[in-house]
C-alpha positions in Angstrom: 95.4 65.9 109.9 95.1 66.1 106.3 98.0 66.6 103.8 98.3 69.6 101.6 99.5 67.9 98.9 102.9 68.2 97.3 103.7 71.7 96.2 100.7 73.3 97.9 101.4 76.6 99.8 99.4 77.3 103.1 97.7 81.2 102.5 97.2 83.5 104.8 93.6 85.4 104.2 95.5 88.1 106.1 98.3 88.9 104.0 98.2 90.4 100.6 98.7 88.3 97.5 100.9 90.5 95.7 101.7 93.9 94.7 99.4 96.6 93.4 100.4 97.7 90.1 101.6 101.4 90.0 99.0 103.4 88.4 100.9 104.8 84.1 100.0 107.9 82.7 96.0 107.8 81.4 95.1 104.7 83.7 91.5 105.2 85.9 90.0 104.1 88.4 86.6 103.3 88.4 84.3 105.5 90.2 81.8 102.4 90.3 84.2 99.7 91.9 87.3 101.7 91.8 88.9 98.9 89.1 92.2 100.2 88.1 91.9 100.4 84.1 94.7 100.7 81.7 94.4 104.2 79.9 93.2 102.2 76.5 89.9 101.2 77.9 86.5 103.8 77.4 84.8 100.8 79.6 85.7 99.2 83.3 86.8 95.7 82.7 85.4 94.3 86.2 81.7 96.5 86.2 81.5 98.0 82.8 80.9 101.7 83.9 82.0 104.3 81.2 85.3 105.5 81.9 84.4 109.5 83.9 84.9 112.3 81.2 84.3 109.8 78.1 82.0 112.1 76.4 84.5 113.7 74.0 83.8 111.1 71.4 83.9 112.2 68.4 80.5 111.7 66.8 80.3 111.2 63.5 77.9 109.5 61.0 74.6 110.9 59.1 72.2 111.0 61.6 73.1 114.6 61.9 73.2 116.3 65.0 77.2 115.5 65.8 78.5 118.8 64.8 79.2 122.1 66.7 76.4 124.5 65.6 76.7 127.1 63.7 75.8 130.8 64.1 74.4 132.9 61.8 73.6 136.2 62.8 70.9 138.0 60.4 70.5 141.7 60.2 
């Protein structure tokens, strides 16, 4: 029989390795591979899928084309 060396610890595929982490206030799950990301993060760390509702960036820059548009009403 071979040895399991000295400190080694016999696993069980079975069992779970350890607890889930409760989910704090802003984290997501990935709707991809259902990841749980910290609130912080606009990307999944595990797939990379954009974090669902992301697109209220704020787009800036001078490409034009970022802001609300206006209405003018000519009579």
């Amino acid at each position: 029989m071979p040895s399991k060396g000295r400190g080694m610890k016999q696993v069980n595929p079975e069992e779970p390795r350890g607890k889930v982490p409760a989910p704090k206030d802003g984290d997501w799950h990935c709707t991809m591979c259902m990841n749980l990301n910290w609130a912080r993060r606009d990307t999944c760390n595990i797939c990379g899928m954009r974090k669902p509702g992301g697109n209220e960036e704020k787009r800036e820059g001078r490409a034009g084309g970022g802001g609300e548009a206006e209405v003018v009403v000519v009579r």
